[in-house]
LOKE-653210 format. One line per 5 residues: their letters; for each residue z, y, x of C-alpha. Coordinates in steps of 0.5 Angstrom, whole numbers, m for minus. Example, Ala and Ser with C-alpha at 12.3 -4.5 7.8 and 13.67 -1.06 7.14 Angstrom:
2
AS) 16 m9 25 | 14 m2 27
This chain:
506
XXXXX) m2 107 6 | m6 104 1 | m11 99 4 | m17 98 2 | m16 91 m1
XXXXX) m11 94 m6 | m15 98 m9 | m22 94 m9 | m22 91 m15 | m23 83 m16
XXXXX) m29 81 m19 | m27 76 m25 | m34 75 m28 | m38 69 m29 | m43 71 m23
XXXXX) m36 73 m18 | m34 66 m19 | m41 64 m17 | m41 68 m11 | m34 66 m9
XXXXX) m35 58 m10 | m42 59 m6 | m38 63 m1 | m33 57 0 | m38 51 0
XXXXX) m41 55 6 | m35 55 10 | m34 48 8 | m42 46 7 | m41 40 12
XXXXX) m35 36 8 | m38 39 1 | m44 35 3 | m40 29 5 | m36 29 m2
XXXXX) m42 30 m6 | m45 24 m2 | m38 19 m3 | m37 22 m10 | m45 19 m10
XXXXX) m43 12 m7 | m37 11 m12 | m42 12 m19 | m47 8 m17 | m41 3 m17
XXXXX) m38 4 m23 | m46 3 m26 | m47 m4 m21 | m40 m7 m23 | m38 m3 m30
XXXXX) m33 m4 m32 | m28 m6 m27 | m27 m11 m22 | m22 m17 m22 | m17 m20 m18
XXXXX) m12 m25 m18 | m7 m20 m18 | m10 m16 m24 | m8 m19 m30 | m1 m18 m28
XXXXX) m2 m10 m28 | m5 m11 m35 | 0 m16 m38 | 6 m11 m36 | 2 m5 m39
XXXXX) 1 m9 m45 | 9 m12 m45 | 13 m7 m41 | 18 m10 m38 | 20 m11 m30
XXXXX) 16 m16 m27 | 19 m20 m22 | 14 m21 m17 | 12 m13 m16 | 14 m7 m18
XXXXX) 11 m3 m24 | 9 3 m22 | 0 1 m22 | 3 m2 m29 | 6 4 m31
XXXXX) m2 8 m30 | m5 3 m34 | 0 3 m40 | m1 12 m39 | m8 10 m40
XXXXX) m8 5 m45 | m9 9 m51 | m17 10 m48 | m18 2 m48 | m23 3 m42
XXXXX) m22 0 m35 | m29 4 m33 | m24 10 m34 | m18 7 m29 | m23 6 m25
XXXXX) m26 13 m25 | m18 15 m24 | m18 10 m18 | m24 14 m15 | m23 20 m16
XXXXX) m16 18 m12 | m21 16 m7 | m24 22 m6 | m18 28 m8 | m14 23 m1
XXXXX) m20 25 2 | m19 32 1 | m12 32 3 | m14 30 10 | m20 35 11
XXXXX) m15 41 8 | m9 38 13 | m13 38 19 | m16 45 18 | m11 49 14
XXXXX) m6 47 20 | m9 44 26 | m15 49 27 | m20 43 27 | m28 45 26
XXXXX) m31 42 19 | m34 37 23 | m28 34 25 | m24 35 20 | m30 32 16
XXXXX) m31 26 22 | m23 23 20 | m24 24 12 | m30 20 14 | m28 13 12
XXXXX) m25 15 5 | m31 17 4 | m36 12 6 | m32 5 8 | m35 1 3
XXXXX) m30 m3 2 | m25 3 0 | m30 4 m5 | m30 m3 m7 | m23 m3 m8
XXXXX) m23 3 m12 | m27 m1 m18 | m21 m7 m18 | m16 m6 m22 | m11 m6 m17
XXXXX) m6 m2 m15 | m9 0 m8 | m12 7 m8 | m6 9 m12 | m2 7 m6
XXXXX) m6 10 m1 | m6 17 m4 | 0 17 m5 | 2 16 2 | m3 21 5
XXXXX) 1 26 0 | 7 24 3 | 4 25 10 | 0 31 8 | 6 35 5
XXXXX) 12 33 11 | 6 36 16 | 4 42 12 | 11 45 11 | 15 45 17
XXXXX) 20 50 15 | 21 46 9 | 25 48 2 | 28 44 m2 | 24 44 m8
XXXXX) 19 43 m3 | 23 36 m1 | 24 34 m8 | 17 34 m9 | 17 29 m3
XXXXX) 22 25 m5 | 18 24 m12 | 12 22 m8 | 16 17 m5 | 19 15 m11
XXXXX) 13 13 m14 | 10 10 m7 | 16 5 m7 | 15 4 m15 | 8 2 m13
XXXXX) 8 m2 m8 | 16 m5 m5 | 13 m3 3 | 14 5 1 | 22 4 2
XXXXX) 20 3 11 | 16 10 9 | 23 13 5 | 26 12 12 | 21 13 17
XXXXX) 20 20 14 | 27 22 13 | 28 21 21 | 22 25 22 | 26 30 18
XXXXX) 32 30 23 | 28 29 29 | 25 37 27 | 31 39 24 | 29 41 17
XXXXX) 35 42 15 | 40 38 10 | 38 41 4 | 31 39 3 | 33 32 6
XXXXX) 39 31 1 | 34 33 m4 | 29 29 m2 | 34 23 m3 | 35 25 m9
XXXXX) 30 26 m13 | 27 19 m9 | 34 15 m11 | 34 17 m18 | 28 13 m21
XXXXX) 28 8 m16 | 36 7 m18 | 34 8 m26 | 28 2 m25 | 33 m3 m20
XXXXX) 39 m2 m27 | 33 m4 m32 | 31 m10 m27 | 38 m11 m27 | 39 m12 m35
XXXXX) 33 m17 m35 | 35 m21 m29 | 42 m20 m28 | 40 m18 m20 | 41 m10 m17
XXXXX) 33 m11 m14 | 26 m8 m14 | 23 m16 m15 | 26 m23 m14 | 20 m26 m9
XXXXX) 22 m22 m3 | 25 m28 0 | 19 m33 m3 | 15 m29 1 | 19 m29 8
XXXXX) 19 m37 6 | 12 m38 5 | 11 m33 12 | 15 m38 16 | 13 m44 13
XXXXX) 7 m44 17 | 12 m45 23 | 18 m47 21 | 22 m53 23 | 29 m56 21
XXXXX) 30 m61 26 | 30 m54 31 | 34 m49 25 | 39 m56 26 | 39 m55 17
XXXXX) 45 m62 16 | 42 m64 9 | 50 m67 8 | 52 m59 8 | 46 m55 7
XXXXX) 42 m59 1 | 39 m53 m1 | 36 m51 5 | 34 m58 7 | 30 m59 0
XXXXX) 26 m53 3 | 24 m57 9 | 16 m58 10 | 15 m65 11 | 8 m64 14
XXXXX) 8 m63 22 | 6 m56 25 | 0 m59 27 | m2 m60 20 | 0 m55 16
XXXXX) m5 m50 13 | m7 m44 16 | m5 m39 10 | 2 m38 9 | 0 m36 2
XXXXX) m1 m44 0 | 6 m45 1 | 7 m40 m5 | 2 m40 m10 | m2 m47 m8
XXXXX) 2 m53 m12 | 1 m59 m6 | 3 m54 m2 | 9 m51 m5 | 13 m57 m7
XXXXX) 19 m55 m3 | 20 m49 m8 | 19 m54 m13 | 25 m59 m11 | 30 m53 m13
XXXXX) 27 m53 m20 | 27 m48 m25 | 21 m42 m25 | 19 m40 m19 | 20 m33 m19
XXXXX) 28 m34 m21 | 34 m31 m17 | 37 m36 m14 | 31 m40 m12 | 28 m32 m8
XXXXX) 36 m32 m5 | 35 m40 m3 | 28 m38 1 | 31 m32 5 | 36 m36 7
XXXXX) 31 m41 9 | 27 m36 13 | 33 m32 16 | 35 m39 19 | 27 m41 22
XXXXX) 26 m33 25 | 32 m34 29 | 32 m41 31 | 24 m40 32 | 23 m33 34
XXXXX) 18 m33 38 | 15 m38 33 | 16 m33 29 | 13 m27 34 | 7 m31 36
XXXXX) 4 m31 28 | 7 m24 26 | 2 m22 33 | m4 m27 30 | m4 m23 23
XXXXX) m2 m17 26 | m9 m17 31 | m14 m19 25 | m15 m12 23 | m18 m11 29
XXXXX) m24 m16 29 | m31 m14 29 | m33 m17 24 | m30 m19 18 | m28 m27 19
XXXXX) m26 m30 13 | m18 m30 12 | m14 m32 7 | m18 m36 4 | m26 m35 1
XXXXX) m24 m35 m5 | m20 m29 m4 | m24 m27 2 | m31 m26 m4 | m26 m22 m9
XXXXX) m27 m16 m3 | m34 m16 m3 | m40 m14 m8 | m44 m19 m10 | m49 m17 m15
XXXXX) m49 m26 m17 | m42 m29 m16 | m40 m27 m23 | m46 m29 m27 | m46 m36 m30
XXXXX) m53 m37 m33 | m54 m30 m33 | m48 m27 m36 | m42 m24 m34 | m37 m30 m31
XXXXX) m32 m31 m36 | m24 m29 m34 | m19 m35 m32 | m15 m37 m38 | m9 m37 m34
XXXXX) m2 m37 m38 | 0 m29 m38 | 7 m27 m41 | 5 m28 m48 | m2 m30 m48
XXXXX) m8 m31 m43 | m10 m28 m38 | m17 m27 m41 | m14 m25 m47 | m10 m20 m45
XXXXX) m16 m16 m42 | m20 m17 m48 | m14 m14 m52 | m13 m7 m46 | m20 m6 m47
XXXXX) m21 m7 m54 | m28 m10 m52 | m30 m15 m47 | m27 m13 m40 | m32 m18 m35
XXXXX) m35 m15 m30 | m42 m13 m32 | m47 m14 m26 | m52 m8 m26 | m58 m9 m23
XXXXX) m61 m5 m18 | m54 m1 m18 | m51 m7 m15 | m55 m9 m10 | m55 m2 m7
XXXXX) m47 m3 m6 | m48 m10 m3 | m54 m8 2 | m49 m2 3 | m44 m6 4
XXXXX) m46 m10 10 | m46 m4 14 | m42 1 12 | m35 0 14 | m30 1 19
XXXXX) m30 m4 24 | m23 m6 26 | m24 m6 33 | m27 1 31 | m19 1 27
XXXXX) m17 0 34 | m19 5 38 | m18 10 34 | m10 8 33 | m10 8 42
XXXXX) m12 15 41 | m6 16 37 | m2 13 41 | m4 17 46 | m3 23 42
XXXXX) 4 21 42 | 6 19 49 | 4 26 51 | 9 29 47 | 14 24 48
XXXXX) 19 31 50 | 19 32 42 | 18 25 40 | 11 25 39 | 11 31 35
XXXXX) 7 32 29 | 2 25 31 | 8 21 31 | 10 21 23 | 2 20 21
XXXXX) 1 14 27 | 8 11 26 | 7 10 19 | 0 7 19 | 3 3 24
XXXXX) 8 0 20 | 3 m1 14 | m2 m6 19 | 5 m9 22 | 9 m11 15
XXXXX) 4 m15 12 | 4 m19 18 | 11 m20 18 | 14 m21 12 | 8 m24 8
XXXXX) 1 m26 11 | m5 m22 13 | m10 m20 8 | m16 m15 9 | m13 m10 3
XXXXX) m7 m8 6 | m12 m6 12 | m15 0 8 | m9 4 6 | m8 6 15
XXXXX) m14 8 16 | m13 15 14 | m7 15 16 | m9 13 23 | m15 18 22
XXXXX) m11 24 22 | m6 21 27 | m12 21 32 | m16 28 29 | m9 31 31
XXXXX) m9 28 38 | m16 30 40 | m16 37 37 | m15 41 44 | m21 37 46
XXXXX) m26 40 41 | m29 48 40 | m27 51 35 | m26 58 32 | m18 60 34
XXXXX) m13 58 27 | m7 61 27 | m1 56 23 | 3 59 18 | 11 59 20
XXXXX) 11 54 15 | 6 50 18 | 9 43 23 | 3 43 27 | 3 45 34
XXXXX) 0 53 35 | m6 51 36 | m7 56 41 | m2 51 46 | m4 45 51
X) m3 38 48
């Protein structure tokens, strides 16, 4: 028997597609309007702070989009996005990318939530929420950073393992290239690489697409380690894991209770911080990045970033976390419940605390954009290799009355961390109550946003930028949790999808 929808033909004319995309702007008019509004905030930013806007970090991004090469410090992957768009010689445009990352992580969240978890518009719209609005989201979307290619990239991998339940092999090759590129952005992606390879067995979706997604994630992260290998002779990512430990454990470390003897360990006693406990800065980043401070790595000579200096500091910093464990708990806790104030004090420093903040004054200097530092860089100067990418003065230009609307805006709108806080106890819950199937679908998405808020906080230092790549992730554990709590029309999964029925009890 013929149906009737096989008979019917499709109109494709250009008022059949306006119809349809009327029809589909109905049904999806809450978050349509919350879209249009962020899309909104985000171009009134790029007019306030055009072309872009720095942080220290930044000038390390162009450099290796200039010289490619693997940098010591971090991997490529963000230096490899500028490279692809260099031909263009426009931050405004990487900028434009990183908004529109924004935005399509936002959409990621809404389609999840509603296409496999049955919550109503408004729900699914609520979680997207703070991708969308947060003005410090938005903000670091116009930094030459490579924070919101990061952040879309983790919601990518959550929403795919979610969205397939029964999963196939291309399917798991495709996660594991978006794990790949995760990692290859930011080191933190390989506790995300295991963190879903044990979601994966814990459903049991088979060995195929688990082997496939280890291969298609090993091959580039394997092809990136051999090239770093042939510039530093070291099977590795970096050469600074273990000068980051250093400096987290420097804020604590003391030689006299890790019993270093300076006739048998030299190198390690030379790593030894003369100041007292009492007296040691608060910011663990001093230790690294500030001269007075970071005397100790100095005394082992040669460049900072080098092999056997970063082997050195680890050694260091495995011997202070076991000798002072519960040293080391007490500032990992510290660091840990900073995302969760109510306010933003400001932490690390104020220096680093105003580069996430919208000033329409702090780079005018006389009236004109504030010059670029002219630190070294790889082969030339900080301020030359921007000019260089941009093809044109890359200094961010303060718009008026554009900047002073995402300054006013910034003060208010944003996600509290204590709000941050709440949402992630929902998600706990979420998953204590499916502790028989270890927290089903929640556990992935609130395990991983977790981890994000605690890494930082145990291996280098807290620093607010890190905060904003959980939320989503917290987000939709907590969207998930409350969704049995809601009225909403009855959404039927397909056999592919990881959530539950939505038909069954929490």
């Amino acid at each position: 028997m013929v149906s009737v929808a096989e008979i019917t033909p499709v109109d494709h004319s250009a008022p059949g597609r306006t119809a349809r995309l009327r029809s589909f702007l109905r049904r999806h008019r809450v978050f349509a309007a919350a879209f249009a509004v962020g899309g909104l905030l985000r171009l009134i930013t790029m007019l306030g702070y055009g072309p872009a806007m720095w942080f220290n970090d930044s000038y390390e991004y162009v450099s290796v989009a200039l010289h490619p090469r693997p940098h010591p410090i971090r991997p490529d992957g963000y230096g490899f996005w500028l490279l692809a768009l260099k031909p263009f010689h426009s931050f405004a445009l990487v900028t434009f990318t990183q908004h529109l990352m924004g935005l399509a992580a936002a959409v990621l969240i809404y389609a999840l939530l509603r296409r496999k978890f049955g919550l109503p518009t408004w729900g699914a719209t609520l979680a997207a929420a703070p991708m969308l609005f947060d003005a410090y989201q938005i903000q670091l979307e116009q930094l030459i950073m490579s924070d919101a290619m990061f952040t879309l990239l983790v919601v990518g991998v959550i929403t795919l393992v979610l969205w397939h339940r029964r999963m196939s092999w291309k399917v798991g090759a495709v996660v594991g290239l978006l794990l790949a590129l995760t990692w290859l952005t930011r080191s933190i992606g390989l506790p995300i690489l295991a963190l879903v390879v044990a979601y994966m067995l814990v459903k049991r979706v088979g060995w195929r697409p688990i082997v496939a997604m280890i291969t298609a994630c090993a091959i580039p992260v394997l092809g990136y380690m051999a090239w770093f290998s042939t510039n530093f002779g070291k099977f590795a990512m970096t050469n600074s894991d273990g000068l980051i430990l250093y400096m987290r454990t420097a804020i604590f470390a003391d030689c006299a209770k890790m019993k270093i003897d300076p006739r048998k360990e030299l190198e390690l006693a030379l790593l030894c911080i003369e100041e007292p406990v009492d007296q040691r800065p608060e910011y663990a980043q001093w230790y690294l990045w500030r001269s007075e401070y970071g005397q100790p790595l100095h005394r082992l000579g040669g460049k900072t970033f080098e092999s056997v200096k970063n082997d050195a500091a680890s050694k260091f910093a495995q011997r202070a976390i076991l000798s002072q464990p519960g040293d080391y708990f007490q500032i990992v806790a510290r660091d840990f419940m900073r995302s969760f104030h109510w306010g933003r004090p400001t932490f690390p420093d104020p220096a680093t605390f105003n580069m996430y903040e919208f000033r329409p004054y702090y780079q005018l200097v006389d009236g004109a954009p504030k010059r670029l530092p002219t630190w070294p860089s790889y082969q030339g100067r900080t301020d030359t290799d921007a000019y260089a990418y941009e093809q044109g003065p890359p200094e961010t230009k303060i718009v008026s009355p554009w900047a002073e609307i995402m300054s006013g805006y910034q003060k208010v709108f944003y996600l509290r961390g204590i709000m941050l806080g709440g949402i992630l106890l929902i998600g706990l819950y979420g998953v204590a109550v499916r502790w028989r199937r270890w927290g089903g679908p929640v556990a992935l998405p609130w395990l991983a946003s977790f981890g994000l808020l605690l890494a930082p906080a145990a291996t280098a230092e807290f620093d607010y930028r890190y905060v904003l790549p959980a939320v989503p992730l917290a987000c939709v554990a907590a969207a998930i949790t409350l969704r049995h709590g809601v009225r909403r029309k009855k959404v039927t999964p397909t056999s592919a999808s990881a959530s539950e029925p939505t038909t069954a009890r929490a």
